[in-house]
C-alpha positions as CSV (number, residue, x, y, z in Angstrom):
1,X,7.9,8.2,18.2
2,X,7.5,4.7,18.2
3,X,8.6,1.9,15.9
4,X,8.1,1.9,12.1
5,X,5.7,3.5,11.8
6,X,6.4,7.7,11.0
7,X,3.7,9.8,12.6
8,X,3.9,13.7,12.4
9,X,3.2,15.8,15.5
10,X,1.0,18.2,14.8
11,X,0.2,17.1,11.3
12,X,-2.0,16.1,9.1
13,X,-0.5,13.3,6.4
14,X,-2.7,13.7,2.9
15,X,-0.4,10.7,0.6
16,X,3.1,10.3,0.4
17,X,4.9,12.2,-2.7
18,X,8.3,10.7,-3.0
19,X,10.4,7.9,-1.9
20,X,14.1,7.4,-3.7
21,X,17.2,6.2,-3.1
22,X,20.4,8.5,-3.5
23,X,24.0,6.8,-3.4
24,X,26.0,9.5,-1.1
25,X,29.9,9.1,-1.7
26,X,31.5,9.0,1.8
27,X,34.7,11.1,2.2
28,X,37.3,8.4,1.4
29,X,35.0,7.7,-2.0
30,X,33.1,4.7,-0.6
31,X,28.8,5.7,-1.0
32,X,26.1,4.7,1.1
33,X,22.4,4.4,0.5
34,X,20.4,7.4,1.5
35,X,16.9,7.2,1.2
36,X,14.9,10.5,0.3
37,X,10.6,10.4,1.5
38,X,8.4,13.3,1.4
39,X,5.2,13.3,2.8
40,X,2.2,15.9,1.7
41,X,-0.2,17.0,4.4
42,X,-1.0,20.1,6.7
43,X,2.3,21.3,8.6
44,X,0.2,23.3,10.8
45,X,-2.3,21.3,12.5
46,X,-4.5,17.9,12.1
47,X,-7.1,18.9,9.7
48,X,-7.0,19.1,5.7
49,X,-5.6,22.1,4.4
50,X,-2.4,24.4,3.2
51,X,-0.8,21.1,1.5
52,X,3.1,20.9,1.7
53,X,5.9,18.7,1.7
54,X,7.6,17.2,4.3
55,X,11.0,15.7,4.1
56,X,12.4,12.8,6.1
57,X,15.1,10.4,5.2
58,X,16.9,7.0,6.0
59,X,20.1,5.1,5.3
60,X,18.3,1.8,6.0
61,X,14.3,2.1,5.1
62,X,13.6,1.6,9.2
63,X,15.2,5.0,11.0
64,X,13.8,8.0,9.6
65,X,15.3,11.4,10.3
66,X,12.5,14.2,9.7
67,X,13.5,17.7,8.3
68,X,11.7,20.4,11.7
69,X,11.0,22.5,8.1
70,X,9.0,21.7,5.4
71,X,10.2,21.5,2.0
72,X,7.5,22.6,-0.3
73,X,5.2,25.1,0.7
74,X,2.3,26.4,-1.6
75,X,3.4,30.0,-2.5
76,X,3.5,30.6,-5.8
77,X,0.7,32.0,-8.7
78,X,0.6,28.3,-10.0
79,X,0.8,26.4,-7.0
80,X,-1.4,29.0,-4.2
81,X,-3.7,26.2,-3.4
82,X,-1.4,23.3,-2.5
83,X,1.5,21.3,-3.6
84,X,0.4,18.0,-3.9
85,X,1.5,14.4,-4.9
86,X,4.4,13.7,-6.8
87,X,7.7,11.7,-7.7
88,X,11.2,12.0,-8.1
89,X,13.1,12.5,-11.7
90,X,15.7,9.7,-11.6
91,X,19.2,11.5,-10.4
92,X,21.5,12.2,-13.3
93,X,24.4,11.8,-11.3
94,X,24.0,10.9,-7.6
95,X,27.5,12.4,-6.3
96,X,26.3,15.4,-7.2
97,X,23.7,16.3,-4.9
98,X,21.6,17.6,-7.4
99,X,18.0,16.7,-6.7
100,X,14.6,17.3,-9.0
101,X,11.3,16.9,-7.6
102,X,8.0,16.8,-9.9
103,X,4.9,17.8,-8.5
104,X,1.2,18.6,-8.7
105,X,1.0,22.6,-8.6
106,X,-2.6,23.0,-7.9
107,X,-3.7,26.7,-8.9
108,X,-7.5,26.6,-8.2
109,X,-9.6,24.5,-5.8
110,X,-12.4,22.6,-5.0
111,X,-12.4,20.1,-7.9
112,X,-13.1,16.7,-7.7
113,X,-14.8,13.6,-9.9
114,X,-18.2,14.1,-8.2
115,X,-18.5,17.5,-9.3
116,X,-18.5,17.7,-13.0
117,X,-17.0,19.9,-14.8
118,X,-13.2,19.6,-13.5
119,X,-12.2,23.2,-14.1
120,X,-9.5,23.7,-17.0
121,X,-5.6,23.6,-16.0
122,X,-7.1,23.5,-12.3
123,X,-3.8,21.7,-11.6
124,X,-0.3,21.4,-13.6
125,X,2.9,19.9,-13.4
126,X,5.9,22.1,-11.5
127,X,9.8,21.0,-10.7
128,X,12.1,22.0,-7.8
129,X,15.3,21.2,-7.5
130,X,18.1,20.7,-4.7
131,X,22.0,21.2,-4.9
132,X,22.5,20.3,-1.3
133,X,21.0,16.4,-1.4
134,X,17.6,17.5,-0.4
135,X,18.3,20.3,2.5
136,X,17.1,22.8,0.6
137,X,14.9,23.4,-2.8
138,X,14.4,25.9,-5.0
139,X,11.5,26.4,-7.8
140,X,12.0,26.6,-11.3
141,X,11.7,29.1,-12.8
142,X,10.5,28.0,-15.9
143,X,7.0,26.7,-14.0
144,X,4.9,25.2,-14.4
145,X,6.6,22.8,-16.8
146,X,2.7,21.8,-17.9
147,X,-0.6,24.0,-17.3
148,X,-2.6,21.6,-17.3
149,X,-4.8,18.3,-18.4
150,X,-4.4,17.8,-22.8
151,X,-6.0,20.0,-24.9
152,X,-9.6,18.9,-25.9
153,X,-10.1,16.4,-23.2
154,X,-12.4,16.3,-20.4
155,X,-10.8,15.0,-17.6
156,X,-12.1,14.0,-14.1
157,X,-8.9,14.5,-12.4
158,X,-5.2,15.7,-13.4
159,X,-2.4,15.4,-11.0
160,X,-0.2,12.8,-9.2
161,X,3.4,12.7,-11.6
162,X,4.9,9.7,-11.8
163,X,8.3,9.2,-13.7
164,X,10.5,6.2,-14.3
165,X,12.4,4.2,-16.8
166,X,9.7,1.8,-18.8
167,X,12.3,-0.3,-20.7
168,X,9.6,-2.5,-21.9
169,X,7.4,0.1,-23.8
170,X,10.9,1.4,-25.4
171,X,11.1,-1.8,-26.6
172,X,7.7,-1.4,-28.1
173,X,8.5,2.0,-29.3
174,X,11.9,2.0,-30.7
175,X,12.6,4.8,-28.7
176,X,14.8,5.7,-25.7
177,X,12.9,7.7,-23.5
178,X,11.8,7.7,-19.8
179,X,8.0,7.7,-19.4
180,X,5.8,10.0,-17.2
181,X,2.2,9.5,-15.6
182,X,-0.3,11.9,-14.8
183,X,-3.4,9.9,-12.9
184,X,-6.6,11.0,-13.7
185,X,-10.0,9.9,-15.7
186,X,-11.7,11.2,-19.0
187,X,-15.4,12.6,-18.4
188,X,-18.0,9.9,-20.2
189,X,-15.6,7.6,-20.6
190,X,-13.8,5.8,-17.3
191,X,-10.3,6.2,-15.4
192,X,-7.2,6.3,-16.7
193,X,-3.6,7.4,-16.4
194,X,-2.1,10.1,-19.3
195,X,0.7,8.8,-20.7
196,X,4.0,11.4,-21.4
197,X,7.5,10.4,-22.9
198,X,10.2,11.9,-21.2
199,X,13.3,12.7,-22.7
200,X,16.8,11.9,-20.3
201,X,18.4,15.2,-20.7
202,X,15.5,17.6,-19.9
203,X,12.9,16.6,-17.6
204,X,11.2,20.0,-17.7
205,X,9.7,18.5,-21.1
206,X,6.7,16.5,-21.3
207,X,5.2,15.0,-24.4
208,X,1.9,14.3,-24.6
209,X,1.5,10.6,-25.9
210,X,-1.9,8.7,-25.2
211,X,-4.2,7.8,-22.4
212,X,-2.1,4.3,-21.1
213,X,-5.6,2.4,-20.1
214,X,-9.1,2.2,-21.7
215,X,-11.5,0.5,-19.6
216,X,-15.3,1.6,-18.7
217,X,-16.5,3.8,-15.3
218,X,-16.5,1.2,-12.4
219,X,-14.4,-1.3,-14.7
220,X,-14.9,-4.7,-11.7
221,X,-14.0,-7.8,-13.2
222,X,-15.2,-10.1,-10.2
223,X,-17.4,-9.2,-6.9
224,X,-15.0,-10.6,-4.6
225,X,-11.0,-10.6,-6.1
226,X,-10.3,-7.7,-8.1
227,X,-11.9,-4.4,-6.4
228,X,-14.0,-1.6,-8.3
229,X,-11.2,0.2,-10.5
230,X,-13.7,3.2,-10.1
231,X,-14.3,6.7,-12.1
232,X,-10.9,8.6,-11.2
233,X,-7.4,7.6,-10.6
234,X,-4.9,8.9,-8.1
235,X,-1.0,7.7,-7.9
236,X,-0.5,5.6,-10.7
237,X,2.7,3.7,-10.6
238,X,3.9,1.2,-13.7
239,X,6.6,-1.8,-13.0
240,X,7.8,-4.3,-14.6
241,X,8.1,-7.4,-11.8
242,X,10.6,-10.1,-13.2
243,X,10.5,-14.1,-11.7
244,X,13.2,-16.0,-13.1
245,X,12.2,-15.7,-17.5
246,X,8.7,-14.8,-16.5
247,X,8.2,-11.1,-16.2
248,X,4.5,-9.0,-16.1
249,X,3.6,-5.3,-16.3
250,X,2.1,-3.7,-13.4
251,X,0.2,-1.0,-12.8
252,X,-0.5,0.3,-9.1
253,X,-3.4,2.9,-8.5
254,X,-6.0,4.9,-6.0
255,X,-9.0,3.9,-7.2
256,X,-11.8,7.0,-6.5
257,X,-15.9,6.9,-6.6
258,X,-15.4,3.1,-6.7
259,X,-18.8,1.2,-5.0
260,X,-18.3,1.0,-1.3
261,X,-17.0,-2.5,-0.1
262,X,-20.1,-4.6,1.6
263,X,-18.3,-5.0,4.6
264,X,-18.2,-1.0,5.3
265,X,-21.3,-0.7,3.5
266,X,-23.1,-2.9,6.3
267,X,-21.6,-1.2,9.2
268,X,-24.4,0.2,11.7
269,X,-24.3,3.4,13.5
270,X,-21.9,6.2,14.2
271,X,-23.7,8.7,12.4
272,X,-21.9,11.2,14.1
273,X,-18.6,10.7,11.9
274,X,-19.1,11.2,8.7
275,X,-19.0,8.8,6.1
276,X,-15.5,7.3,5.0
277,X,-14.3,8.3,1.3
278,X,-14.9,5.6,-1.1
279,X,-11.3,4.6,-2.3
280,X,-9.2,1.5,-3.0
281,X,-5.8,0.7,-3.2
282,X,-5.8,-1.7,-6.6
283,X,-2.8,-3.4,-8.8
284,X,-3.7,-4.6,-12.5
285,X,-1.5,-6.6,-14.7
286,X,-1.7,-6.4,-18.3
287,X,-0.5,-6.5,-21.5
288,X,1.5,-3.3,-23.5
289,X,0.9,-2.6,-27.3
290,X,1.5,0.0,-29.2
291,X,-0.8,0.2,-32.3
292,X,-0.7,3.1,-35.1
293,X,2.2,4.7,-32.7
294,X,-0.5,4.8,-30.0
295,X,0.7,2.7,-26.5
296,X,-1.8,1.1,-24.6
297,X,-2.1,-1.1,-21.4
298,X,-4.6,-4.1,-21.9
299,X,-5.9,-5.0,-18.7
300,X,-5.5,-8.9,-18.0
301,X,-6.1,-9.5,-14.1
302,X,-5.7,-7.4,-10.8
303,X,-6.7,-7.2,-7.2
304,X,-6.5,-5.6,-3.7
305,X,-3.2,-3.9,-3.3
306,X,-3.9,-3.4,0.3
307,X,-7.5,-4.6,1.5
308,X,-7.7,-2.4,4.4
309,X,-7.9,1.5,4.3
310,X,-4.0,2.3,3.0
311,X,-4.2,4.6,0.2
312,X,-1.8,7.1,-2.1
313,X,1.0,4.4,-3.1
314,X,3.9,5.3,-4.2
315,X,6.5,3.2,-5.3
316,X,10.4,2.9,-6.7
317,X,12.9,0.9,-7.8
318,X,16.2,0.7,-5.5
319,X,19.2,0.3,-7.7
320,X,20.8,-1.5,-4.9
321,X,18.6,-4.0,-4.3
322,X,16.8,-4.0,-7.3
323,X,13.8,-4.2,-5.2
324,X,11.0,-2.6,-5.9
325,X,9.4,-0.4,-2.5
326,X,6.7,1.2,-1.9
327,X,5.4,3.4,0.0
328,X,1.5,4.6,1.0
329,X,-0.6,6.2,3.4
330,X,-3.3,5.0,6.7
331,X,-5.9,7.7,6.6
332,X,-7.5,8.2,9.7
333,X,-11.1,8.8,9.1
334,X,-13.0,6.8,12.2
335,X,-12.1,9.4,14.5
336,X,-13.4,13.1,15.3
337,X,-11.5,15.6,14.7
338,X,-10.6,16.9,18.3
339,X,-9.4,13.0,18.8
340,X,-6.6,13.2,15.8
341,X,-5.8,16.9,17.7
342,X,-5.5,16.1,20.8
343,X,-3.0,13.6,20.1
344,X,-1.3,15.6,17.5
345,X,-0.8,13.9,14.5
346,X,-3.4,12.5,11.6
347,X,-2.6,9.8,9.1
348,X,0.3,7.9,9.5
349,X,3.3,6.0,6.8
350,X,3.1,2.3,6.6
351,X,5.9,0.2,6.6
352,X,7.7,0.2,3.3
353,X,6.8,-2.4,1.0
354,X,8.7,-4.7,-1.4
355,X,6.4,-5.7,-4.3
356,X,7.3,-8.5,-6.7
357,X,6.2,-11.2,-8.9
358,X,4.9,-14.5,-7.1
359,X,5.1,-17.8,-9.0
360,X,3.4,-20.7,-7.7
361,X,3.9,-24.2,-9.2
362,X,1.7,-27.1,-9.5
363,X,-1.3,-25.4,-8.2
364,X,-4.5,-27.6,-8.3
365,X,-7.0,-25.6,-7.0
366,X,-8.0,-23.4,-4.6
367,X,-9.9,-24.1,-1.4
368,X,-13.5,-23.3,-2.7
369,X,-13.3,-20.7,-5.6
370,X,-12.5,-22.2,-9.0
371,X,-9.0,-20.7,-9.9
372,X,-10.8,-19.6,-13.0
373,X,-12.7,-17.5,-11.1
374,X,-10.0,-16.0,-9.3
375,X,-9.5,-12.9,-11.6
376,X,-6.2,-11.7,-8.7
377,X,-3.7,-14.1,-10.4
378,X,-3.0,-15.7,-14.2
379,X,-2.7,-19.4,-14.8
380,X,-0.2,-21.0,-17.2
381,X,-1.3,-24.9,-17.5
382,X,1.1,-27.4,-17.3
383,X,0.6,-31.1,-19.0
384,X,-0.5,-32.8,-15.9
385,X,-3.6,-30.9,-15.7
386,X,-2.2,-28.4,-12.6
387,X,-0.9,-24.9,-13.3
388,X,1.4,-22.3,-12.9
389,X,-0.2,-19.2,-11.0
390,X,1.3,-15.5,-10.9
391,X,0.3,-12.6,-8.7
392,X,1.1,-9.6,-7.6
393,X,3.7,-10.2,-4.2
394,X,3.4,-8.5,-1.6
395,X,5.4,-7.9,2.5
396,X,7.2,-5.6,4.4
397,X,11.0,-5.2,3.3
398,X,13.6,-7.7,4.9
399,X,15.2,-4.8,6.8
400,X,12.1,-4.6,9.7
401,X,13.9,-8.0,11.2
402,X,16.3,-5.5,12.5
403,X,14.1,-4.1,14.8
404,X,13.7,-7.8,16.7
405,X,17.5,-7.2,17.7
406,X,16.6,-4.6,20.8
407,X,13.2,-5.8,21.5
408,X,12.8,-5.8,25.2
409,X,10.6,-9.3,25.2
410,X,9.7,-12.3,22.8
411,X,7.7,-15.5,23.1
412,X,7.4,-18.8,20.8
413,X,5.3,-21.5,21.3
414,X,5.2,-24.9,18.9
415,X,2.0,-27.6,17.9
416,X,-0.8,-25.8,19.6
417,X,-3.8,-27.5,18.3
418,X,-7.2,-25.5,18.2
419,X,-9.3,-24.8,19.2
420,X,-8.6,-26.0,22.5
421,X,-10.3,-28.9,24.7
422,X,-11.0,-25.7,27.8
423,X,-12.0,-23.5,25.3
424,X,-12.4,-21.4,22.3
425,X,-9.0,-19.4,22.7
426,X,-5.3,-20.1,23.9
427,X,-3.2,-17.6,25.3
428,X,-0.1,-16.8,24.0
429,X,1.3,-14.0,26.1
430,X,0.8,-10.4,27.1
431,X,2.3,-7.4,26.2
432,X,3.3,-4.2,28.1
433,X,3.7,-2.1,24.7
434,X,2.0,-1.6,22.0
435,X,4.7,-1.8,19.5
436,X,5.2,-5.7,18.9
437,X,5.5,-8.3,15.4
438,X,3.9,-11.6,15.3
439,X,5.0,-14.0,12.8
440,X,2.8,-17.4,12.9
441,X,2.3,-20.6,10.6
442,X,-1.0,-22.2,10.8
443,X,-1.8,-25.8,9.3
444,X,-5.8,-26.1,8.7
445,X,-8.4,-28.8,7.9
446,X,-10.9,-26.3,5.6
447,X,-13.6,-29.7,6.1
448,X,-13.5,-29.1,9.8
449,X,-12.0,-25.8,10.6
450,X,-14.8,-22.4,9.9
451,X,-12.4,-19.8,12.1
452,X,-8.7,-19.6,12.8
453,X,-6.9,-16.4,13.7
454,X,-5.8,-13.9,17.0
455,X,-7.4,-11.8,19.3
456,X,-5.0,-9.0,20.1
457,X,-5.0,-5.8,22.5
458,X,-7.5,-8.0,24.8
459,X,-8.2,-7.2,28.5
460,X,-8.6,-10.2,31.0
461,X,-12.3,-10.9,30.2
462,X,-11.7,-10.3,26.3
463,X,-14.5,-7.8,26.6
464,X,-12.0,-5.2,24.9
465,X,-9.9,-7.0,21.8
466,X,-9.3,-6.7,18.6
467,X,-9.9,-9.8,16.3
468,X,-7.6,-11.0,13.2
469,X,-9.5,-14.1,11.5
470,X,-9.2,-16.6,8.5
471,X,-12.3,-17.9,7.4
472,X,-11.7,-20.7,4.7
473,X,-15.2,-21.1,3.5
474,X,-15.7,-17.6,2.6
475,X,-12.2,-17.0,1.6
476,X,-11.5,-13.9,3.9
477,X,-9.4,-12.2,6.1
478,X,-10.8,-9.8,8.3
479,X,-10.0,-7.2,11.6
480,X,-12.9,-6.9,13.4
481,X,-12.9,-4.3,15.3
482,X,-16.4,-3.9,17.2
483,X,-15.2,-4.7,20.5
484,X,-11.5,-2.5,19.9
485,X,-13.0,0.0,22.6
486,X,-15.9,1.2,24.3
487,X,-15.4,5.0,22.9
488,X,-18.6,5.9,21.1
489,X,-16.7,9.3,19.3
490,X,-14.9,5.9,17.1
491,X,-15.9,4.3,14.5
492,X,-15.2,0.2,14.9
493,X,-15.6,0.1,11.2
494,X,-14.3,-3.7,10.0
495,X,-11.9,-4.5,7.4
496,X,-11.9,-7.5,5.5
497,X,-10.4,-9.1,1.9
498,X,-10.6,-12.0,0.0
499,X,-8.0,-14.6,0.7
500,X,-7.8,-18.4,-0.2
501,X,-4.8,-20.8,0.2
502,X,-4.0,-23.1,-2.8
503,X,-3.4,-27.0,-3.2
504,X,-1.0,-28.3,-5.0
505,X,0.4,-31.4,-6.3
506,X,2.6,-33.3,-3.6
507,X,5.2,-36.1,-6.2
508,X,6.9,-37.4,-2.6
509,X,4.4,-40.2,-2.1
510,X,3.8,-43.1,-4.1
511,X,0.8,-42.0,-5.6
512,X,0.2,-37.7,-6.3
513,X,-2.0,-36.6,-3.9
514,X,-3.3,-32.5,-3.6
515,X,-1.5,-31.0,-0.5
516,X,-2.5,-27.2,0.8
517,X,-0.1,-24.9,1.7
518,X,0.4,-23.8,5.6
519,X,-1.0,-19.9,6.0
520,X,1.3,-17.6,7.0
521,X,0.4,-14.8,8.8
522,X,2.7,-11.7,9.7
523,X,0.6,-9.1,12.2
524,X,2.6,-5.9,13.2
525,X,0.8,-3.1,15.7
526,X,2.7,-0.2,16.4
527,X,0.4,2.4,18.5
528,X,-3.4,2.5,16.8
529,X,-1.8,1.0,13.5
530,X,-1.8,-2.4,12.8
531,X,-0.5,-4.2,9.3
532,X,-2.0,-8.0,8.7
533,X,0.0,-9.8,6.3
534,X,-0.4,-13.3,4.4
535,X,1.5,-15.9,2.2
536,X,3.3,-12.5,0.6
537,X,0.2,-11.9,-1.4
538,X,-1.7,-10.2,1.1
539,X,-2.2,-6.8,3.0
540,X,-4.1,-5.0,5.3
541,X,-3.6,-1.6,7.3
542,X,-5.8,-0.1,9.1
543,X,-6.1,1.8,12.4
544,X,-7.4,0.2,15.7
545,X,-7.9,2.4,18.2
546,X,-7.6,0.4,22.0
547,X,-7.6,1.8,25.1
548,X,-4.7,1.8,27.0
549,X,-4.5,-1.8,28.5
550,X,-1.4,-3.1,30.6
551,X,-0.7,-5.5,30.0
552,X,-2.6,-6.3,27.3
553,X,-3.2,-9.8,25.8
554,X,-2.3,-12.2,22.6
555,X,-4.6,-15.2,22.1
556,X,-4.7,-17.4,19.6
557,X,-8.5,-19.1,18.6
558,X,-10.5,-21.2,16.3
559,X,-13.9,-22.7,15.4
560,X,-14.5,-25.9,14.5
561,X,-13.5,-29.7,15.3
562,X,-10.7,-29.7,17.5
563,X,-7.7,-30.5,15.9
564,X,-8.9,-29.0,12.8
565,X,-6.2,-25.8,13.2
566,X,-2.5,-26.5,14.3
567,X,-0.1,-23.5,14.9
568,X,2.9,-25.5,13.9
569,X,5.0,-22.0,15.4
570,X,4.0,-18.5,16.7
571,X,6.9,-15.7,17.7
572,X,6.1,-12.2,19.1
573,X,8.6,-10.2,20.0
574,X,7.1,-6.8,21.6
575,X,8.7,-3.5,22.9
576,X,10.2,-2.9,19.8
577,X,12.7,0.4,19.8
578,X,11.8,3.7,18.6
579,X,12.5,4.3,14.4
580,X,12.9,7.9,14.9
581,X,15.8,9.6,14.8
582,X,15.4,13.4,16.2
């Protein structure tokens, strides 16, 4: 097993179902952090089917231990076809070892969107518990704690539990009560999330209070920044991100039967795979009200949680830290079947997540798009005519540094201006691993510079490689995969997002002048997964799947004027340790 990145043998990964922290006591009374994740997917092979839980945790977010048993396994009445996504009820009293798990007990399959009507109470709500901090679990007896979607609703989908506290709605409310989400849609109508209150001594009990968001089918405020939100949800998280006084409401979700992204869309060939599922990993702010005793989110702007294929979020909020994490799943749908079997495992974890409120002062503009235009962030004005922006923030959590510590080679290079007088590209160095972490800052001229980014897993004559690029006129970042391998059983499918740096007001001179921010770029490949990262306000996983080059190359390249790029500092460190602890 190789760094970060958790990968199954002989498994298929469908989303991830929990992730939580527990405070352990230690025998002379001290605690330490123990992180709980379960995975749902296949335990018996690489293809869809028999959905259970896995277990693995982690003092530390980085080491996993995984349990050789699963944890959940699909055989009761309610749940005989599958135990599927859920959440963790917040631990009463964490030196207990007392553990409750809420998931989706589905009873009767196939259902889905596409294939109107979703069959009644299809899928319910079911709780196990564990007395031994997660070893073992036993279901209640009591189950399933909910049958099914609300009586006299057509839904499109029912399932996914999420529970938490949502202080700010019991603000709204008057009450004190946790709050529980069940993702879904309503038939006619669009997707939406069913809103349940939650009372702190029984979690078994689940009232029925609204749908939390009312917004039409394929609900897509702008082409390019905010994503379809689509016709079903799936793994709908709420949060409440805090920034100094500023705080916003967030809502993460799986957005289903959404309008495939043009960049897939306009992908030739490999008619022998089939098609990928049409899906997006979204994040909406917005405003909560409760009118006639009836809460509601009010959508106000959102975008791209991830822009490449990660899907299934799941998030929390560490009580340590007070961070809050999240967790998701890279599908693996470019591949054949007998690939993902005969190298044992299908889908994989990305790295865990921190997501948090960005603030950005003095912001001008943007480099082409009018910030009005930008429907992925909210703009507060300030008197000198420049504003205040918020987004959702985005990286991986702090602890992945620790990894550098063992890594068996690193490189840094300073003020390499692009592109270069002898060519297009400049190496950087090779690697003899495919586990490595790139961490660049990049000053560019937009006038002058069309193309600045990496070429990655590259053979000699850079007729394998992988390319990472910024393009400042269209605002993108992309992996473009068509030259990753020479396999025609793979589908090079690109990914691509929108991405713009901002100007803002620079008071140091004598007279205010506009100044744009450096990009930041944060690239991490670990086997065929590779995690692009930007600014903290931008993500993309995906799987590239490279032949087995050694050693295998780093470049860095650009087009336009020379000059018109400067990588004020690049670091790669590469042979990173193994995160798995057997």
């Amino acid at each position: 097993m190789l760094p970060v990145t958790m990968r199954p043998r002989a498994y298929t990964m469908s989303s991830i179902s929990v992730s939580v922290l527990l405070l352990r006591p230690c025998p002379g009374g001290s605690a330490f952090s123990l992180y709980n994740l379960h995975e749902t997917g296949n335990p018996h092979g690489t293809e869809w089917g028999s959905m259970s839980w896995g277990h693995l945790i982690s003092e530390d977010l980085i080491h996993w231990t995984p349990f050789t048993k699963p944890a959940l396994i699909p055989d009761q009445p309610y749940d005989r076809d599958g135990v599927f996504t859920g959440c963790m009820a917040p631990p009463e009293n964490s030196e207990t070892g007392s553990l409750k798990v809420i998931y989706s007990s589905v009873r009767h399959l196939p259902f889905h969107w596409s294939t109107p009507p979703y069959p009644r109470d299809a899928a319910g709500l079911a709780i196990a518990e564990s007395r031994d901090n997660g070893k073992t679990w036993t279901k209640l007896s009591e189950n399933p704690i909910l049958a099914g979607e609300p009586q006299g609703t057509q839904v499109t989908g029912f399932r996914d539990p999420f529970l938490a506290e949502w202080h700010a709605l019991n603000d709204l409310r008057g009450q004190n009560s946790m709050y529980g989400l069940v993702s879904g849609g309503i038939e006619g109508h669009g997707p939406t999330a069913f809103l349940y209150s939650v009372p702190h001594r029984n979690v078994s009990e689940w009232h029925y209070l609204s749908p939390l968001v009312n917004i039409p089918a394929r609900f897509q405020p702008s082409q390019k920044w905010s994503g379809n939100f689509g016709i079903n949800w799936e793994c709908v998280n709420f949060l409440t991100l805090e920034a100094g006084s500023n705080s916003r409401v967030c809502l993460i979700l799986g957005a289903e039967g959404d309008i495939e992204r043009e960049h897939i869309r306009n992908h030739k060939g490999d008619a022998h795979i089939p098609p990928r599922t049409v899906r997006s990993l979204l994040w909406m702010f917005g405003d909560l009200r409760v009118e006639n005793n009836v809460p509601r989110f009010e959508y106000t702007h959102g975008g791209y949680l991830d822009c490449g294929s990660l899907y299934a979020a799941n998030s929390f909020l560490d009580p340590v830290s007070k961070r809050h994490i999240m967790h998701a799943w890279i599908p693996e749908e470019d591949i054949p079947a007998s690939y993902a079997k005969d190298k044992g495992w299908n889908g994989a974890l990305a790295i865990p997540r921190e997501l948090f409120l960005v603030s950005i002062s003095n912001v001008t503009r943007a480099l082409y798009s009018p910030l009005s235009e930008i429907s992925s962030v909210g703009q507060v004005p300030n008197q000198d005519g420049s504003a205040t922006i918020y987004t959702l923030g985005i990286r991986p959590v702090e602890e992945i540094v620790r990894l550098r510590k063992r890594h068996r080679h690193s490189c840094q290079q300073k003020y390499i201006s692009l592109p270069p007088t002898a060519g297009a590209s400049h190496a950087l160095c090779s690697t003899s691993s495919t586990t490595w972490v790139l961490e660049a800052e990049i000053a560019i001229n937009p006038s002058c510079c069309f193309e600045v980014g990496f070429h990655i897993r590259h053979n000699s004559d850079m007729s394998i490689r992988t390319m990472i690029m910024f393009s400042p006129q269209e605002e993108t970042i992309s992996v473009n995969k068509s030259r990753s391998t020479s396999d025609p059983n793979i589908r090079n499918c690109p990914e691509q997002g929108p991405f713009t740096l901002f100007y803002k007001t620079d008071c140091l001179g004598v007279q205010p002048k506009d100044k744009l921010e450096t990009l930041r770029i944060h690239i991490i490949s670990d086997a065929d997964t590779l995690e692009v990262f930007a600014n903290d306000r931008f993500a993309l996983a995906t799987m590239v799947y490279s032949p087995d080059i050694r050693p295998a190359g780093i470049s860095v390249v650009a087009k336009g004027e020379q000059g018109s790029a400067v990588i004020e500092e690049v670091n790669i460190w590469e042979g990173l340790p193994s995160a798995r602890k057997v």
